[in-house]
N, C-alpha and C positions, 0 to 999 in steps of 0.2 A: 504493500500500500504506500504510495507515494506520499513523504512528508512537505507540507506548505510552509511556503512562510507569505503569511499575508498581512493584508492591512484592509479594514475594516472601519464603520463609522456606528459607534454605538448610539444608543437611544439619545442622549444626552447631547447629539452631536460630534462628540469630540473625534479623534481617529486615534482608533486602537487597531497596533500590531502585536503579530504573534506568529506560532507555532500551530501544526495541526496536521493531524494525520486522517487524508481521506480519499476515498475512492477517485472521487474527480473532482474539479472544482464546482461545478454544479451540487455535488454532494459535500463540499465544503460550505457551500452558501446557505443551503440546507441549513446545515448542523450551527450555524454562526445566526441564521435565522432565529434560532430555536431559545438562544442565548440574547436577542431583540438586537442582533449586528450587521449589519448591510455590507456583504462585500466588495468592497473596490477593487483589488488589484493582487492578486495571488501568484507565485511560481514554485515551481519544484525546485531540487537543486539539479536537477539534468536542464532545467531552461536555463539556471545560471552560469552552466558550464561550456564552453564554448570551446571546439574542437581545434588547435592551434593551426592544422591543418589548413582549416577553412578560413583561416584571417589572412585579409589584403589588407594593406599600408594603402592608407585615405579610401578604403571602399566605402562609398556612398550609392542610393537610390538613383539608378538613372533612367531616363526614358523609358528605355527599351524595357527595364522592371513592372513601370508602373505599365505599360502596355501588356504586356504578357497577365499583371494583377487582376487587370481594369478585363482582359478579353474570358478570364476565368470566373470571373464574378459576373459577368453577362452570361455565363454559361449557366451558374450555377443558382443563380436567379430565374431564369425563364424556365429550367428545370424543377424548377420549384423543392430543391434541397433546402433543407434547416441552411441559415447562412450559420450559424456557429459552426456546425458540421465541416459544412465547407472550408469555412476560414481556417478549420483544424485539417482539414486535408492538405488545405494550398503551406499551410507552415510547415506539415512532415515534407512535403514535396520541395520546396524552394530551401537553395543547397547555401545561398549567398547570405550572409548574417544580418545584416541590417536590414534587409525588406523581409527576413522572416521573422525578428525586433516589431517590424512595423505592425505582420498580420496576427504576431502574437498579441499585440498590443490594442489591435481594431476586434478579435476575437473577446480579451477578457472585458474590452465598452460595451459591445456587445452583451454579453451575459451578466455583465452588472446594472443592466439595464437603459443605458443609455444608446441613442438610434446613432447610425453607421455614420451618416453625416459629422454629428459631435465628434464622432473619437476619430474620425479626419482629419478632423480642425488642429488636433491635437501634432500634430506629423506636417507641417508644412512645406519639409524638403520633399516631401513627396507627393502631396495632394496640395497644387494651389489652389486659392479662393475660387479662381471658375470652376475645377475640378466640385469641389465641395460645394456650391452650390447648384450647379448639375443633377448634384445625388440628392443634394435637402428637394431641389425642387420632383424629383423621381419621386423620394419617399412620399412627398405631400399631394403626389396627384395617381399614384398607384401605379406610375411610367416606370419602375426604378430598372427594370431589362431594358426597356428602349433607353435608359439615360445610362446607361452599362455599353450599351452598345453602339450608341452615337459617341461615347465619349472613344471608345476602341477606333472607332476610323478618325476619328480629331487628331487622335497622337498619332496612329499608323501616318495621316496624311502630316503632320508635323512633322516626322521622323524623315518621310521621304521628301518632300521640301529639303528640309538641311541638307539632305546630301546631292538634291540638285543645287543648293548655292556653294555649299564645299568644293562640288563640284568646277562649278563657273571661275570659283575663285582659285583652284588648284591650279590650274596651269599658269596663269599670269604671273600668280607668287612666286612659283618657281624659277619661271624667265627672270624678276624683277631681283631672287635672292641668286641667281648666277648673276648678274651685271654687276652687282653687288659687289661681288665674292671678285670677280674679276678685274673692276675698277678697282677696288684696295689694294689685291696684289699687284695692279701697276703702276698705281702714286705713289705707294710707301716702298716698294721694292726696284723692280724694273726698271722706270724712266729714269729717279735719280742715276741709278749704275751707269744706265746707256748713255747719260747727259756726261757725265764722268767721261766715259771711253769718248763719247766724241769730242770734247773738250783737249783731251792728251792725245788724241791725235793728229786735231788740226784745232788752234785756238781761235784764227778769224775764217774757220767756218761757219756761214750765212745758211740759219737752220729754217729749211722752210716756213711758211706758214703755217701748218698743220700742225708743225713739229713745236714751233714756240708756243702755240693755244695749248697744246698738251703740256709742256713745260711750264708753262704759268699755272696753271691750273694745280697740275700735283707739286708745284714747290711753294704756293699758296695753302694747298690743304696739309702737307706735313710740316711747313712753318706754323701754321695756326692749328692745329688739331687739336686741342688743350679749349681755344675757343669756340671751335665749332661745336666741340662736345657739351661746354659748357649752356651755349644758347642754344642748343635744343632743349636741354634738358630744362633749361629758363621757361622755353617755348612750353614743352610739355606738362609744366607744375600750373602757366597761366592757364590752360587749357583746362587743366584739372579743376582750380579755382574756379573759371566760370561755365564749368558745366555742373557745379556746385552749388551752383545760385538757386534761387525757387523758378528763374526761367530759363535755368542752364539747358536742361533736356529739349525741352522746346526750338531753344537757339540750337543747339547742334541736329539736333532731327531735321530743324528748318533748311540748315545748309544740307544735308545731307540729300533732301528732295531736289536742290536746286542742281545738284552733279548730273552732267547727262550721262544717260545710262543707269548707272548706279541710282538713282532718282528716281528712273521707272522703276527699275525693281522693287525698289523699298515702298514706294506708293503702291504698287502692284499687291506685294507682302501685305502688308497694313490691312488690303480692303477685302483681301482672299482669305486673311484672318478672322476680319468681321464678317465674311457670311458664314465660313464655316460655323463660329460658334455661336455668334448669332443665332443660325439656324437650330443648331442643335438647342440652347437654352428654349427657344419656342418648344421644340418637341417635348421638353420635359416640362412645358407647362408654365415656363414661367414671364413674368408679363412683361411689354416690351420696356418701358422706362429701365425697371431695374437690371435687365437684359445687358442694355447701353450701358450702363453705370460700371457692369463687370465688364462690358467690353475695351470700356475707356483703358481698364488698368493692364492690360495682356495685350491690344493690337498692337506692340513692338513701336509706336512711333508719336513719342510726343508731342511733336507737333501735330499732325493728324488726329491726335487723343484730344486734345484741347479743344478743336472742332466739335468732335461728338459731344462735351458739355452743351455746349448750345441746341442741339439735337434733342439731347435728353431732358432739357427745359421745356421746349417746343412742346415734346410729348405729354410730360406733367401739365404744361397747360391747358391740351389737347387736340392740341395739331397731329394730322396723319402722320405714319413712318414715311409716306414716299414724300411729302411738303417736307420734312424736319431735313431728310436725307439729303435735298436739292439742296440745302442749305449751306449743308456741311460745305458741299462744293469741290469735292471728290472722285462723288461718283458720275459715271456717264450717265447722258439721258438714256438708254436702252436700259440700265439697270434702276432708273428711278419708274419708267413705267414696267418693269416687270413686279415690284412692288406693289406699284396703284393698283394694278391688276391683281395682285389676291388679296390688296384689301377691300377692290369691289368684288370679288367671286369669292370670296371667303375662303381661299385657296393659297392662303399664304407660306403655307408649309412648300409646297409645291413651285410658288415664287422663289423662296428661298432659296431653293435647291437649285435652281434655274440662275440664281445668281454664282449661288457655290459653283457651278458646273465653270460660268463664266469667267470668271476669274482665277480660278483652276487654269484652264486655257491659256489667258493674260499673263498668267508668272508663267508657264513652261514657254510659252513664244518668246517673252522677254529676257527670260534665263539663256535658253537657245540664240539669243539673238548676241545677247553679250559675249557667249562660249564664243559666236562664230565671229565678233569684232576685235576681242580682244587677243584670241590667240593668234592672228597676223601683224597684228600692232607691235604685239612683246618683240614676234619673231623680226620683225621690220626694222626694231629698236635695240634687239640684241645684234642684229648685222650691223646698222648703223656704229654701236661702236667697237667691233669687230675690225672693219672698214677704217673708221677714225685712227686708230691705233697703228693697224697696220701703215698705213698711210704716214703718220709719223713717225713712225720707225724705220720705215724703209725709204724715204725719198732722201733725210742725210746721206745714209748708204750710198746711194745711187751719186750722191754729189762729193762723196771720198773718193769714188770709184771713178768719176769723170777728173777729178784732181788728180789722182795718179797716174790716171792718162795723158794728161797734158804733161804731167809731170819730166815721165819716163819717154815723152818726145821731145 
């Protein structure tokens, strides 16, 4: 018989721990009942023991966790299993320590009576605010499989977004951290040497043009590299400072839509954000104002977030979604009348989706569209100074070589 150590709230209020030997916790609660003591929070010493095996250095709850948590609790809810049951299944099943921490922990809320949403609240590296209210709004409209289930394609389509911008951004990085790697080793290595050797072999040699802008350039950056390090790092503390401010986020989201390119996408992002979950908070029931309110704080782009306050005013006072929406000043006309359209056919579910779909669209065209500008640009840019280089390296050459011909005649 497995021995507890729990903690409990007796009649008086107070919280009493202790010891106690019982079949289960359920049969602990029992027995602690029977004595007028409400149990809160019980473990064995096998939950306290923790396999050395199984420990990662900074293992934390990530995505792909709560994905896999969120698609098993859809399962295990429209199957209509005890969710205790289940949450005891998913903890013997999941091998990683900290999200089996989480479900042991959403298990004993559970059975000490408090609803799945609470003891969510409790975990917020794992369950954000939209997450958790998803589930309160499932629990209170009897949706909680469909908000199980919409919430499983939210993060599947999160999950795969990321690795289409990982993606966009992979190759350019890599062009950008070779020029990189290559410019350093020619300013601070190379040119000096070569400025040397051609110096000791002919001193009023006439270095061409290419050849002096490369010379100035890297006898400028490793005479000053002491201050160039330091005004960045100047640069990067003011940056820090005023994105720090109460309208820091705002001002940097703000430039950030103004980048071409990178501008669509992040507007693209933003608004493919707000139907997804948009959409999905509808399905679970919950009503549009407050809908917006959680949307403000998860659409990625404060500037854009700031917008939808004004929305979500509109709405409290009682203006339509697709009037508030035109407002924002965002969206396109074809996505403000696919709105007006299910708020006149009462089909709004359906518009929503019709937007999801759209915008969906809009980031893979955009993502796509950036892959196919930016990987010739890098490439165009890594020649360029490829070319620049060679070019001042080799045309001295060419003019020691026509010197020693004249020379030698």
């Amino acid at each position: 018989m497995p021995d507890f150590a729990y903690v409990a709230v007796g009649p008086d209020g107070q919280r009493v721990e202790g010891r106690a030997m019982a079949q289960s916790e359920a049969a602990l609660a029992q027995q602690l009942r029977r004595q007028d003591q409400f149990l809160v929070q019980a473990g064995t010493a096998e939950d306290e023991t923790i396999d050395l095996a199984q420990v990662r250095v900074f293992e934390r709850v990530t995505r792909r966790d709560v994905i896999f948590f969120t698609s098993q609790m859809a399962t295990i809810v429209s199957t209509g299993i005890n969710m205790v049951d289940g949450l005891r299944d998913l903890e013997v099943q999941i091998v990683k320590v900290p999200v089996k921490k989480v479900i042991a922990d959403l298990r004993r809320g559970i059975e000490s009576g408090k609803s799945l949403s609470s003891s969510m609240e409790a975990h917020p590296e794992a369950f954000d605010e939209l997450y958790v209210s998803i589930i309160r709004a499932g629990e209170a409209t009897g949706k909680l499989d469909r908000a199980f289930e919409d919430l499983a394609q939210q993060l599947e389509w999160q999950d795969q977004l990321a690795s289409r911008v990982r993606e966009a951004a992979t190759y350019p990085a890599l062009i950008l951290v070779m020029i990189t790697i290559l410019i350093s080793v020619l300013v601070f290595f190379t040119i000096p040497r070569f400025t040397q050797i051609y110096e000791r072999v002919n001193v009023n040699l006439q270095m061409p043009l290419p050849t002096r802008i490369v010379q100035s350039v890297a006898l400028f950056v490793v005479g000053n590299w002491l201050v160039i390090l330091v005004a960045v790092v100047v640069a990067f503390l003011l940056y820090r400072l005023r994105v720090q401010e109460p309208d820091g986020w705002i001002w940097r989201d703000g430039w950030i839509l103004r980048i071409p390119v990178i501008g669509d996408i992040a507007r693209k992002l933003a608004l493919s954000r707000f139907s997804h979950f948009f959409g999905t908070l509808h399905e679970s029931g919950l009503d549009v104002a407050p809908s917006l309110t959680l949307i403000e704080k998860v659409i990625g782009n404060a500037a854009i977030a700031r917008r939808f306050r004004g929305a979500v005013a509109r709405v409290l006072a009682g203006e339509s979604l697709s009037r508030a929406l035109l407002i924002v000043g965002e969206f396109s006309p074809l996505v403000i009348q696919m709105v007006a359209l299910g708020e006149k056919t009462g089909q709004m579910s359906k518009a929503l989706e019709q937007v999801r779909h759209y915008y969906d669209r809009e980031v893979d065209k955009s993502v796509n569209r950036a892959i196919t500008l930016f990987g010739p640009i890098a490439i165009i840019l890594l020649a360029g100074v490829f070319v620049l280089i060679a070019v001042a390296f080799y045309l001295p050459l060419f003019n020691l070589a026509r010197g020693v011909n004249v020379t030698g005649r």
